[in-house]
Backbone as numpy.savetxt, mean C-alpha at the origin, in Angstrom:
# Nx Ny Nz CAx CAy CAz Cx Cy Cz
4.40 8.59 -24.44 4.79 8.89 -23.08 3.78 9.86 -22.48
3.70 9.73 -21.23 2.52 10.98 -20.24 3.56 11.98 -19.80
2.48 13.31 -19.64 3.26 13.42 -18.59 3.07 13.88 -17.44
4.01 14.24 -16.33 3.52 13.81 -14.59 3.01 15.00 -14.67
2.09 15.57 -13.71 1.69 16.76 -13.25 3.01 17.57 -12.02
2.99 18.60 -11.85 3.53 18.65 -10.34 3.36 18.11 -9.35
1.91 18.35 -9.27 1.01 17.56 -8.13 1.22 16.44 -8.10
1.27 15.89 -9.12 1.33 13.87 -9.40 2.88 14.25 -8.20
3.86 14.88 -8.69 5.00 15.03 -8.35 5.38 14.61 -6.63
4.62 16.42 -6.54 4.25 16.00 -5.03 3.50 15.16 -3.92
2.30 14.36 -4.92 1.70 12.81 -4.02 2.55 12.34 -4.17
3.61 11.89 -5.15 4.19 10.70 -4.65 5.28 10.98 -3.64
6.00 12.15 -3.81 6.74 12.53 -2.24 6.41 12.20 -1.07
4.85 12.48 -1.29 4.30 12.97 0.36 3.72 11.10 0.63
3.12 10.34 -0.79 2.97 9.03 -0.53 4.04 7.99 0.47
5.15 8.27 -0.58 6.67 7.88 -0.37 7.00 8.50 1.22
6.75 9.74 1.66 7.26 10.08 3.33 6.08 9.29 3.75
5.39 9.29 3.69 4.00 8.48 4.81 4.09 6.76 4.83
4.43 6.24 3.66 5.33 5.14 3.89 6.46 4.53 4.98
7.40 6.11 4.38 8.44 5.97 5.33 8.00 6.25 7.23
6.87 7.07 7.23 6.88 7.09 8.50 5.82 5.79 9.23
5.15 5.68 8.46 4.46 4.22 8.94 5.54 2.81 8.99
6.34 2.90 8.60 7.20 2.07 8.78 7.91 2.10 9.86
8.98 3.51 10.01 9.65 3.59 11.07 8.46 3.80 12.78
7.26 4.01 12.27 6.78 3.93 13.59 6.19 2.57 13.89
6.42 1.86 13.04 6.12 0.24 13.71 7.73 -0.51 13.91
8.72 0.57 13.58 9.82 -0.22 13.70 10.19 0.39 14.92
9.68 1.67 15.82 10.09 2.11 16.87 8.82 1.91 17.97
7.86 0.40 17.83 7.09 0.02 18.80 5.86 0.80 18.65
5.62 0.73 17.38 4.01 1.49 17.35 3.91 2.80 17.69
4.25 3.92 17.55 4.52 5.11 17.88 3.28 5.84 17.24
2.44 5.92 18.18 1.15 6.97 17.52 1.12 7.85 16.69
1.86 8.37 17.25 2.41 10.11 16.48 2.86 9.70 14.85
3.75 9.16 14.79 4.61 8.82 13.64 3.63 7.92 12.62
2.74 7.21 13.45 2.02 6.27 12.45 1.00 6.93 12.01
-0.07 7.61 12.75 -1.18 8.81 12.33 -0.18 9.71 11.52
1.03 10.29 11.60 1.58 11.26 10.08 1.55 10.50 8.74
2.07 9.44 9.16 2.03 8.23 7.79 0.78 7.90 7.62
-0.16 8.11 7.90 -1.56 7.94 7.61 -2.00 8.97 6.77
-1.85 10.20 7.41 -2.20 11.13 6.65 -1.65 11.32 5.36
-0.29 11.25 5.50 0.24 11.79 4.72 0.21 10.35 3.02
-0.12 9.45 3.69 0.13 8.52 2.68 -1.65 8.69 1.65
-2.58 9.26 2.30 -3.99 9.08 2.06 -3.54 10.50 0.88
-2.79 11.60 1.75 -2.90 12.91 1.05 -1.81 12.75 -0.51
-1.12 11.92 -0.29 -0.13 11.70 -1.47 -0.93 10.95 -2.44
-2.10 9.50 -2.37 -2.21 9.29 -3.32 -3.86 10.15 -3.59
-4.22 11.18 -3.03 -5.11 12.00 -3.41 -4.34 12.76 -4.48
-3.03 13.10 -4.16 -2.47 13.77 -5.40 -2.37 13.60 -6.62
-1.98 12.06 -6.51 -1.35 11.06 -7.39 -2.82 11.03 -8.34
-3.09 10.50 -7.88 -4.81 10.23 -8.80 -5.54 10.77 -8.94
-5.56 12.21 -8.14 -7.13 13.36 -7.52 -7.80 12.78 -6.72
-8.36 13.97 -6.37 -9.20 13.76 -5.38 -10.61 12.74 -5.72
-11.50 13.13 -7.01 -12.31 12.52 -7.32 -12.16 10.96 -7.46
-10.95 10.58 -8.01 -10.60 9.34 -8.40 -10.31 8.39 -6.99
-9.67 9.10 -5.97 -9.31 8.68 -4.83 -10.59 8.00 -3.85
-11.92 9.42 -3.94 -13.37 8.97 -3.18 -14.19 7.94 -3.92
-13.83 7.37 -5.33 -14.72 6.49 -6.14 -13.73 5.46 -6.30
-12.18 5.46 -5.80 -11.81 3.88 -5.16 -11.63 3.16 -3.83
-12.12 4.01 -2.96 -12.57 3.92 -1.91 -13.97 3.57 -1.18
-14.46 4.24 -1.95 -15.78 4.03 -1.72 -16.90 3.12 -2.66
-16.29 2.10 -3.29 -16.83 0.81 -4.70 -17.98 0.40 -3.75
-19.06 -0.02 -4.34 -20.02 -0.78 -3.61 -18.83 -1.91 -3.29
-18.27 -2.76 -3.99 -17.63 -4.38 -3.42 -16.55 -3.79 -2.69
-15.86 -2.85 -2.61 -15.10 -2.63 -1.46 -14.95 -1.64 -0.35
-16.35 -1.50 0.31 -17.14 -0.95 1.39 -16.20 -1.44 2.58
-16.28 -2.92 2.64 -15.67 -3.64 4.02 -14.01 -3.29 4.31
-13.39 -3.28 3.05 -12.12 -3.31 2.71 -11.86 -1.74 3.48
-12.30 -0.47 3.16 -12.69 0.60 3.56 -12.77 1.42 4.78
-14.01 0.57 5.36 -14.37 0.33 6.63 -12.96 -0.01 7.68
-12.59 -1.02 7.25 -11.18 -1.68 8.04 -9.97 -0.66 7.60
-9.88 -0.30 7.08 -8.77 0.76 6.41 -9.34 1.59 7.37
-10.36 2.86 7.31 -10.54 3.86 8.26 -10.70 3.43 9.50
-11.04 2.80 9.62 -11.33 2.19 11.19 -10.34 1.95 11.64
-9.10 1.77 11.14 -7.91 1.36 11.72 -6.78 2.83 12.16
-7.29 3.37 10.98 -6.52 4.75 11.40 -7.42 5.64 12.03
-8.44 5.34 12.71 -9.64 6.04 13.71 -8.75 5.39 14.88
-8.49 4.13 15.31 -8.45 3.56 16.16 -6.98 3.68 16.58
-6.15 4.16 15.59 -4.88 4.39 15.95 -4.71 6.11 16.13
-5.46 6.76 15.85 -5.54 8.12 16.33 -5.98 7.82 17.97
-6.96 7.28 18.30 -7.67 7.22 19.70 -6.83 6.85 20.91
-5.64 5.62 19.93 -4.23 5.55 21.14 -4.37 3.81 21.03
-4.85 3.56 20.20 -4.74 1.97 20.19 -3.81 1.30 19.33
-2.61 1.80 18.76 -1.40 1.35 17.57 -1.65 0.36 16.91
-1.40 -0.87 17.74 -0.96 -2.23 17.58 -1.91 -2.85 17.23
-3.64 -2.45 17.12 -4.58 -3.01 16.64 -5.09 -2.29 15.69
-5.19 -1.06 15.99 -5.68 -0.10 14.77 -4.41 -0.39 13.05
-3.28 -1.01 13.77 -2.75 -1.43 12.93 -2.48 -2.87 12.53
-3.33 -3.34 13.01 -3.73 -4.93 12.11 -5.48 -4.60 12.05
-6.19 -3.44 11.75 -7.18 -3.35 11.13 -6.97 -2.28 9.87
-6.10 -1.76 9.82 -5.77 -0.71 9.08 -4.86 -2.02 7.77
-4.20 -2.55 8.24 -3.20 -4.13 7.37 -4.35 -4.70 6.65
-4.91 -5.06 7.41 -6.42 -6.04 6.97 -7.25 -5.57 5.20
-7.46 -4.23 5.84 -8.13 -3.45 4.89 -6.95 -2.69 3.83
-5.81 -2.86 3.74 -4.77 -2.52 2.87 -4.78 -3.48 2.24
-4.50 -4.44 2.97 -4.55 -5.92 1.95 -5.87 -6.55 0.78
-6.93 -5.76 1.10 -8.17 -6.09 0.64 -8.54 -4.88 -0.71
-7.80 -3.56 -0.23 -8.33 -2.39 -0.75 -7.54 -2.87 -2.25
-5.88 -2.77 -2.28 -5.00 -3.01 -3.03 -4.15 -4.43 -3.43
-5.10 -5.46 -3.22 -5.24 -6.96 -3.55 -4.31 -6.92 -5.14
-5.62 -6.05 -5.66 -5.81 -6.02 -7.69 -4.55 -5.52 -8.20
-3.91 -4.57 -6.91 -2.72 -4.37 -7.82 -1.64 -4.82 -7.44
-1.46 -6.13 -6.32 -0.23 -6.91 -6.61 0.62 -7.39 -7.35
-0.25 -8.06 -7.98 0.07 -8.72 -9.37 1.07 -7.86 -10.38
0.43 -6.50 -10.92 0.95 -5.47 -10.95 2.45 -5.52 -10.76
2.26 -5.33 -9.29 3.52 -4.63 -8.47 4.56 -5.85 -8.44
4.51 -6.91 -8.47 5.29 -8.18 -8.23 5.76 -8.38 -9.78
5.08 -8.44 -11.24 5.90 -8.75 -11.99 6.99 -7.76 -12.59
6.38 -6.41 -12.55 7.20 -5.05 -12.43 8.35 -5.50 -11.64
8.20 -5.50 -10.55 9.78 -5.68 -9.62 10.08 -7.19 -10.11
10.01 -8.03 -10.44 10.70 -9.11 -11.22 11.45 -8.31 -12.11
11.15 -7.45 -12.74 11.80 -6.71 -14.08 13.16 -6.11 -13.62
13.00 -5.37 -12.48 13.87 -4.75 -11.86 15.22 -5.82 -11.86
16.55 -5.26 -12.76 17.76 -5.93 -12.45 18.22 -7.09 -11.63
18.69 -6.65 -10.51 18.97 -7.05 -9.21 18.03 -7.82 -8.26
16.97 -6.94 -7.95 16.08 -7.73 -7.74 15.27 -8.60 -8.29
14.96 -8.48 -9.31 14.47 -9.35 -10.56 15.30 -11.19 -10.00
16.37 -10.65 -10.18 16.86 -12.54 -9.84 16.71 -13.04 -8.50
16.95 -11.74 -7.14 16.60 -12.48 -5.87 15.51 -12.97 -6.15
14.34 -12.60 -6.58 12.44 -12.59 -6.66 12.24 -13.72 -7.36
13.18 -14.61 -8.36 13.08 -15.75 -9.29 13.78 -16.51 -8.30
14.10 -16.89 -6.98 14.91 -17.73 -6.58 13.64 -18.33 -6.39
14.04 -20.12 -6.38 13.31 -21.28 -5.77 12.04 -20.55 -5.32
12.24 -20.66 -3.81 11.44 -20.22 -2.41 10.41 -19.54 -2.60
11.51 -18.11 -3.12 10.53 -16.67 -3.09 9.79 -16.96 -4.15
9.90 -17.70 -5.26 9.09 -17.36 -6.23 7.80 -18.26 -6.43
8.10 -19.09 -5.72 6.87 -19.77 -5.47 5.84 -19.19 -4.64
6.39 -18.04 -3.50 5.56 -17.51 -2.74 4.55 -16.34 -3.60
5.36 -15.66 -4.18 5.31 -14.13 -4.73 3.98 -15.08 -6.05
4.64 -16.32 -6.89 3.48 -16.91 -7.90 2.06 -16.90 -6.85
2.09 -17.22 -5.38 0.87 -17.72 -5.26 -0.09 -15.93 -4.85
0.94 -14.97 -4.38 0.79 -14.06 -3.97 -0.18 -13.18 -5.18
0.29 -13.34 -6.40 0.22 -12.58 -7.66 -0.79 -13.64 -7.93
-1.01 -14.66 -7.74 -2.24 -15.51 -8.09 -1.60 -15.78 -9.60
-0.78 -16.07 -10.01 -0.46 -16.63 -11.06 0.84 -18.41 -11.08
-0.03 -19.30 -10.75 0.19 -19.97 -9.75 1.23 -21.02 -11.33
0.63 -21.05 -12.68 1.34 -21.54 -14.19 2.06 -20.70 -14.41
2.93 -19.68 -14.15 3.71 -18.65 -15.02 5.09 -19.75 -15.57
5.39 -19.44 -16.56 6.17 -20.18 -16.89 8.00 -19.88 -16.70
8.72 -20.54 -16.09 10.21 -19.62 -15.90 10.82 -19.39 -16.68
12.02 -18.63 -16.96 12.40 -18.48 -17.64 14.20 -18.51 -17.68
C-alpha cells in the first residue's frame, strides 16, 4: 500500500471543487467567473496530486504540444470573456491531453458495484468498448 501525502490530500479537494465548479458554470450558461475558478483550481489540484515537476513534463511532451496549446488557449480565451468557445477549445485539448487514461478510468468504474452493471448494459457498453478502444473485451 502507498501512502497519500497531505498535499496529495489537498489536490484532490481542490481538483474535485474545480470540477465541481466547471460543471456548475456550464450548467448555469457559461458563467466566466465560475468556469476560470474551475480552471484554476482544477490545474492547482492536480499540481498537488502529482507535483509540480511532474505536472510541467505532462504537459509539456514533445507529442502533446497541440493537445496543450488547445487546453491553455481555451482557458486564455475564457478568461478574456469568450465561455462557450474557450470552452470547446479547452474540451478539445482535455480530450487529447487525457485520451491514455480513459481506458484506465472506464474499466475501474465497471468495477464499481452499482455502476459496474448500468456500464455493462447492451448500449452503454458498446459505447464505453469503443471509447476505451478495447473494441474484443470479452463479457462476462
Amino acid at each position: 500500500m502507498f501512502e497519500i501525502s497531505d498535499t496529495q490530500k489537498i489536490g484532490v479537494g481542490l481538483a474535485g471543487f474545480g470540477i465541481f465548479f466547471l460543471f456548475l458554470g456550464m450548467l448555469l450558461l457559461f458563467d466566466k467567473s465560475l468556469l476560470a475558478l474551475g480552471n484554476i483550481l482544477f490545474i492547482s489540484g492536480l499540481a498537488c496530486v502529482i507535483g509540480l515537476e511532474r505536472t510541467f513534463r505532462f504537459f509539456f511532451q514533445r507529442h502533446k504540444v497541440k493537445a496543450s496549446i488547445s487546453f491553455f488557449g481555451g482557458i486564455i480565451i475564457v478568461l478574456t470573456g469568450w465561455p462557450l468557445v474557450g470552452m470547446l477549445f479547452e474540451m478539445y485539448g482535455f480530450v487529447l491531453l487525457f485520451s491514455g487514461f480513459f481506458p484506465v478510468a472506464i474499466n475501474f468504474l465497471r468495477r464499481v458495484p452499482v455502476l459496474g452493471t448500468f456500464l455493462n448494459l447492451p448500449g452503454i457498453s458498446g459505447v464505453l468498448d469503443k471509447l476505451s478502444g478495447d473494441s474484443d473485451r470479452t463479457r462476462v
